[in-house]
N, C-alpha and C positions, 0 to 999 in steps of 0.2 A: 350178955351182949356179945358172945363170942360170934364170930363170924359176919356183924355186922358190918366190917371192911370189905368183905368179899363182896358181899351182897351190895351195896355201894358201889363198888368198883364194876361191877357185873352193868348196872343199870345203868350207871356214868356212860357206858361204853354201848349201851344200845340206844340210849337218848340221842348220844351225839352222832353215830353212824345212820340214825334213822331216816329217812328221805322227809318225815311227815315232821320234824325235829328242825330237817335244812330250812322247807318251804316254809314254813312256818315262822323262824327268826329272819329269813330274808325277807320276807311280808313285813313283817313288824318294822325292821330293821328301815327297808323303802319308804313305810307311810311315813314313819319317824324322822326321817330325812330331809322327806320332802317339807314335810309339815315348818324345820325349823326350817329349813332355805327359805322357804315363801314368807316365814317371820323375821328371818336377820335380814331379808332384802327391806321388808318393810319397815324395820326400824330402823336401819341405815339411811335411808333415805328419809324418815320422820326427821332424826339427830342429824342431821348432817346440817352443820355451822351454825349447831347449838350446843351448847353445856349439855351435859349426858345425866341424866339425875343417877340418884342411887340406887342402889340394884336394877340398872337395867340388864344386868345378865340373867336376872329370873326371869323376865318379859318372853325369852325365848322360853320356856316352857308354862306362862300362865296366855300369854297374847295368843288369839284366835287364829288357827290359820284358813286356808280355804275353805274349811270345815269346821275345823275345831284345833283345841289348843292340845300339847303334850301332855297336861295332865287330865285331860279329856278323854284323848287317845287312851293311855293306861287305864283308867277308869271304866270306860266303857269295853273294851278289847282286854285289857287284860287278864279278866277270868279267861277266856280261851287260853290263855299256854296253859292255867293247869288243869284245866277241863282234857286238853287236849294229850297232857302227860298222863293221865293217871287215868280214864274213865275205862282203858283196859288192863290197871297196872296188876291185878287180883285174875280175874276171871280167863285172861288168854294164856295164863301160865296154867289156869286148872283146863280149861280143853286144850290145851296143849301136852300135859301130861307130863309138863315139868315143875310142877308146884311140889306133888310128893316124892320127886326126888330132892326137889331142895330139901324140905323138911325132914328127907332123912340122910342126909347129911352131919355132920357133929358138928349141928350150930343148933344156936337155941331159936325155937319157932318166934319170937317175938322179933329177932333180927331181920326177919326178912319183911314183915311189915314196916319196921324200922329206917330197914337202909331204901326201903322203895320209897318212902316218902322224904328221910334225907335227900337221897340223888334227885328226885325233883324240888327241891327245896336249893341245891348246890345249882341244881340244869337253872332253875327259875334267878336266882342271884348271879348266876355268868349273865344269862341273858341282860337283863337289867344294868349291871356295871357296863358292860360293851355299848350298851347302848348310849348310856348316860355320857357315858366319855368319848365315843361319837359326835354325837350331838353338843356336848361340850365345843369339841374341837373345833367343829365346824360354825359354833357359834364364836369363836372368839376369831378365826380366821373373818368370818362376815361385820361384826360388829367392833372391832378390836377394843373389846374391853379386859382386862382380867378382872374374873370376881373378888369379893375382898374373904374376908375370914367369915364371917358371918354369912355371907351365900353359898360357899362351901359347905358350911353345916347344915344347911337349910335343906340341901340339896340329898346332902349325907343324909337326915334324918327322915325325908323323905323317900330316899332309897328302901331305907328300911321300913317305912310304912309300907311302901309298895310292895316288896318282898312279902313280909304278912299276910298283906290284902289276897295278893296269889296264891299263896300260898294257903290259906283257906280252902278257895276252891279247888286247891289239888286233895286236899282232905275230904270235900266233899264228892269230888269223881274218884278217890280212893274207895271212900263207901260205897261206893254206887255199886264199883266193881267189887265188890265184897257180899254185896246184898243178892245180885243178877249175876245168872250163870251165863248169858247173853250178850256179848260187846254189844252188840246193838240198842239191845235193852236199855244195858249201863248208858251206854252214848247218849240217846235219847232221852235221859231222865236228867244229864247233868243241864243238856241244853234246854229240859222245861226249865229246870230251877235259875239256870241264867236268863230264859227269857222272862220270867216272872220279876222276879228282883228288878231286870231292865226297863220292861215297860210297864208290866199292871203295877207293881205296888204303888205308886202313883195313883192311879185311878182308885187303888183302894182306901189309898187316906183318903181320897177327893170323897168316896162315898160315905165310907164312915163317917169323918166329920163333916158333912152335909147332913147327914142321916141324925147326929146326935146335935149339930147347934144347923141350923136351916139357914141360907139369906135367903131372902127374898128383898124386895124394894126398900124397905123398909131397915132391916136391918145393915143393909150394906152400907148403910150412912150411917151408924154406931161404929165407932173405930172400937171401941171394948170385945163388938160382937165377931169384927172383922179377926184381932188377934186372937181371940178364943177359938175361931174357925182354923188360924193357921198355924195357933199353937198346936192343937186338936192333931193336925194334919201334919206336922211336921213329926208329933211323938209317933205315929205309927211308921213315917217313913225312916225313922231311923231303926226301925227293924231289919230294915236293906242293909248290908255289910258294902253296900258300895255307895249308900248316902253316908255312912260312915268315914268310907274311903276318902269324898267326894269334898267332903268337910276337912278332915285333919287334910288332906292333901294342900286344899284350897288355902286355909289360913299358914301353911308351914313355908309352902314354896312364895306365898303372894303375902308381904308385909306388912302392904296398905288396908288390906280386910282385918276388921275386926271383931266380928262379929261370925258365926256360923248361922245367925236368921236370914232369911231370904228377905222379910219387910218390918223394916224398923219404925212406928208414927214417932214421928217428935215436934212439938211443939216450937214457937219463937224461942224461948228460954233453955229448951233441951238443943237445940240447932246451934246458940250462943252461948251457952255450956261443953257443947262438943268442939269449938273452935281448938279448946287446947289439945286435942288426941289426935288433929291434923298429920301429924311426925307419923311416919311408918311404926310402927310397933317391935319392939325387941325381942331375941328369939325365945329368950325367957317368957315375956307375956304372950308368944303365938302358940309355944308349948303349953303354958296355962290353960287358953282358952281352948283345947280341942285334947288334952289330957284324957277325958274320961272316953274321950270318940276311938284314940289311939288302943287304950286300956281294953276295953270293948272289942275292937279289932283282934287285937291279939289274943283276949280272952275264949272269945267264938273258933279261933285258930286251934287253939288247943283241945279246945272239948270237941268240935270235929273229928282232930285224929284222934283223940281217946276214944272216941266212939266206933271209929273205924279199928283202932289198936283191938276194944273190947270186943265185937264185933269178930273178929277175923279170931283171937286166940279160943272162940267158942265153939267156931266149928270145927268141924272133923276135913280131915284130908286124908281120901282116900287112896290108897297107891293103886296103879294101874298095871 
């Protein structure tokens, strides 16, 4: 691992200096701002000269705003920052003609894949704290609440889900640029695989499970055949690492959801059996229920850069 500070240190400093690095977190930084202004105004004025229920500090990042809600935002936006860090972090240092100087340098060649995706894993975590405690700030200015212990951690642990979540796809525009000697190439290919995951994989459960259980007239008044269609369809969408996102995010930040299904049937008796689970859920049973989603996440995270690790230590680097 020798020389792996330097190489860190090196990308640290072109992350942060970079114009496409500023633009980029002041984008982010603006939506995210506005997004809770328009929700602490709205729930100021909802609470106002009434009792505040519990955790209404997570409200500022599950409640909608003119578009959508903060963990919406992340979810959907958030593969671009490391789409955006890494899809030339390989390929513009080999046409640039400073790849095989780094590697002959008295470091070991695994370091410099190392600290490039460290540094955008450190750049993606600054981002994410500043923001969160932004947003913090200005929600407890807007709604003057402070959170208690337990939203803190909610929040905390979602931090780090999020971190992950980006951090994936900086694994996977690391590969890209590992694969394509082409930025452009790279660039383009991170932005298929983001628009895939965003919009078709949807349609692609939709088809498959159409294709394997059918409604037509008939069966869409079988409630057995309706859950088979959207169990059906739900297991292929969690092939999406951002239906995975979408889920542990949902249940960690938001207390009141219990479930990660979209459509629960319940009968008179299940409806009057569920009266006692009314109470918001504890952070123990929200970690329970989205456990193997988290697992998952992080799991895909790592076999990414192992692939891009395996990947980069195979080729040859030629000096110029």
């Amino acid at each position: 691992m020798t020389g792996i500070g330097t190489i860190l240190k090196k990308e640290l400093a072109d992350h942060f200096s970079s114009y496409r690095f500023i633009i980029l977190f002041a984008l982010i930084a603006m939506v995210s701002l506005i997004t809770t202004y328009m929700v602490g105004i709205g729930l100021r004025e909802e609470l106002s000269g009434v009792a505040k229920p519990k955790f209404v500090f997570l409200m500022l990042f599950t409640s909608t705003g003119p578009l959508f809600s903060l963990v919406q935002f992340v979810g959907f936006f958030g593969p671009l920052i490391g789409l955006i860090l890494g899809f030339d972090a390989i390929n513009r240092e080999r046409s640039s003609g400073t790849l095989s100087k780094l590697a002959s340098q008295p470091i070991y060649r695994d370091s410099i894949i190392n600290g490039k995706f460290l540094s955008g894993v450190v750049t993606i975590a600054i981002m994410l704290i500043s923001i969160l405690l932004v947003v913090s700030g200005l929600g407890l200015t807007l709604i003057g609440v402070v959170p208690g212990v337990e939203e803190v951690w909610r929040i905390f642990i979602y931090l780090i889900i999020s971190i992950f979540y980006i951090s994936f796809w900086l694994g996977i525009s690391i590969l890209f640029s590992i694969l394509f000697k082409g930025i452009a190439t790279s660039a383009l290919a991170t932005l298929a695989i983001w628009i895939f995951f965003s919009f078709f994989i949807s349609m692609v459960a939709s088809v498959i499970a159409n294709s394997l259980i059918p409604l037509d007239r008939t069966t869409r008044e079988d409630p057995e055949m309706v859950m088979r269609y959207v169990r059906v369809q739900r297991i292929i969408s969690l092939i999406s690492p951002m239906q995975l996102y979408n889920d542990s995010a949902a249940i960690i930040i938001d207390p009141t959801r219990k479930t990660t299904r979209l459509m629960v049937l319940m009968g008179p008796l299940e409806r009057l059996s569920s009266a006692r689970f009314e109470r918001p859920l504890a952070l123990s049973q929200s970690i329970y229920i989205v456990i193997p989603h988290i697992i998952s996440l992080i799991a895909i995270t790592f076999i990414c850069f192992g692939v891009s690790y395996a990947v980069f230590m195979r080729q040859e680097i030629r000096s110029t």
